[in-house]
C-alpha positions as CSV (number, residue, x, y, z in Angstrom):
1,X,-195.0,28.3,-82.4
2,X,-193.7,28.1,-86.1
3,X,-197.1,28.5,-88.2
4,X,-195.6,26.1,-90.9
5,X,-195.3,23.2,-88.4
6,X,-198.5,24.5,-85.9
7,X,-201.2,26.8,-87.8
8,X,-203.6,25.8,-85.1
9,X,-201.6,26.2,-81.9
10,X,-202.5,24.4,-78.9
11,X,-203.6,26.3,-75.6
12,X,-200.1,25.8,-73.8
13,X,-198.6,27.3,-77.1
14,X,-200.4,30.7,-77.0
15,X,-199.4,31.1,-73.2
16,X,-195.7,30.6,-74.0
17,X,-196.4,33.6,-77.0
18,X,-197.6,35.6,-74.3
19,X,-194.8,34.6,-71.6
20,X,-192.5,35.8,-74.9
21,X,-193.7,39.0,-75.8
22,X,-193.6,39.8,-71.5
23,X,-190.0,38.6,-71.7
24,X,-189.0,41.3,-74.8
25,X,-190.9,44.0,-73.3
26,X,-188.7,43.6,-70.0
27,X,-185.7,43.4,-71.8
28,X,-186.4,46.0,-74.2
29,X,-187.4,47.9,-70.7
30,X,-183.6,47.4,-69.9
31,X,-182.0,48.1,-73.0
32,X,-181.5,44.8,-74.3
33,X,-183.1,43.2,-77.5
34,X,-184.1,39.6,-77.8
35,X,-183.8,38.0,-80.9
36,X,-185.9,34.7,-81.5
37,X,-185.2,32.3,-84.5
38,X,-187.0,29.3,-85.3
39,X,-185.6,25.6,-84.9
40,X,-186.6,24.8,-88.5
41,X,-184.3,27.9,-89.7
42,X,-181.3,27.0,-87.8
43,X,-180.9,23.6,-88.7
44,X,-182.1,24.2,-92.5
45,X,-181.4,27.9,-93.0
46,X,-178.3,28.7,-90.9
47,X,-176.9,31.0,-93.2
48,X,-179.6,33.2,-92.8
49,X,-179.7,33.0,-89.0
50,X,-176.3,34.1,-89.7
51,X,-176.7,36.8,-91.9
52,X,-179.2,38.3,-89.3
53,X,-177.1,38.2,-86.2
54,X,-174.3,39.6,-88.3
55,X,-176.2,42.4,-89.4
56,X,-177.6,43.0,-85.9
57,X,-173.7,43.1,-84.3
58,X,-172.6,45.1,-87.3
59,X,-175.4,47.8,-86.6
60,X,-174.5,47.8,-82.4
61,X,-170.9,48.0,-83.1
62,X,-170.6,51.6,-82.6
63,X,-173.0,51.7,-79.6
64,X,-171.0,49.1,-77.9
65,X,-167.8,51.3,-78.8
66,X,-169.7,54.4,-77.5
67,X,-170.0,52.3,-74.0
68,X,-166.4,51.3,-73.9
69,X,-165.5,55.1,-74.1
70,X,-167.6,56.3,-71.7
71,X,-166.3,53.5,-69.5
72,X,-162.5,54.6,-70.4
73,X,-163.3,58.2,-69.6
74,X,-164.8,57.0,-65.8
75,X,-161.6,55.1,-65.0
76,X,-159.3,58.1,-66.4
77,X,-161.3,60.4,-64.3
78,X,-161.9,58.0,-61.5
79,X,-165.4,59.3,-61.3
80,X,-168.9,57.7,-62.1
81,X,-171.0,59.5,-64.5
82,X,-174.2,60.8,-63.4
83,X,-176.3,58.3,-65.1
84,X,-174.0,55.6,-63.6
85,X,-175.5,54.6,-59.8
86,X,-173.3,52.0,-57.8
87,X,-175.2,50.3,-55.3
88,X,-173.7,48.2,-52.6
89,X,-175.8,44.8,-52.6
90,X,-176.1,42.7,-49.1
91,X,-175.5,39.6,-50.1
92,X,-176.7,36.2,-48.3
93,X,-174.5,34.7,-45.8
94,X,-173.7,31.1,-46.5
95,X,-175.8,28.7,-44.4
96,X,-173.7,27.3,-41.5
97,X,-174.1,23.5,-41.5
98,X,-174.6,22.0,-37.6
99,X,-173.5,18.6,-37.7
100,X,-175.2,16.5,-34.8
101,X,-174.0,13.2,-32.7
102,X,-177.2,10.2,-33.6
């Protein structure tokens, strides 16, 4: 909760902080980073918010390029890399609907 707006944060507050910081450890986990602005920046500050996600693309630019290769070189070779693992996923059957006489 934004300390400018809440410097005494309520009880439910402190549990979503905690909910939070379990979501950005699972997605750093995974290889993914979660960035989190504030309300108050976005609608007053946006060229900030801007300047940050810019920066952040401009810096994973050439990991997202190093990905695309890697995926390039699979599909030329027609082979997954060891690191890659396909899995085939059962999926759900769609219920079957039984329509009755009243």
């Amino acid at each position: 909760m934004h300390p400018k707006f809440y410097p005494n944060p309520a009880d439910w507050q402190l549990e979503r902080i905690i909910i939070d910081k379990e979501k950005d450890e699972l997605a750093n986990n995974n290889g993914y980073k979660i960035i989190r602005f504030w309300e108050d920046d976005i609608i007053n500050n946006f060229d900030y918010v801007k300047s940050i996600i810019l920066d952040l693309l401009a810096t994973t630019q050439l990991e997202t390029v190093n990905v695309n290769a890697q995926k390039q070189q699979v599909k030329k070779d027609n082979q997954q890399p060891s690191s890659f693992k396909m899995e085939k996923v059962q999926r759900p059957s769609k219920p079957h609907v039984i329509r009755g006489r009243k």
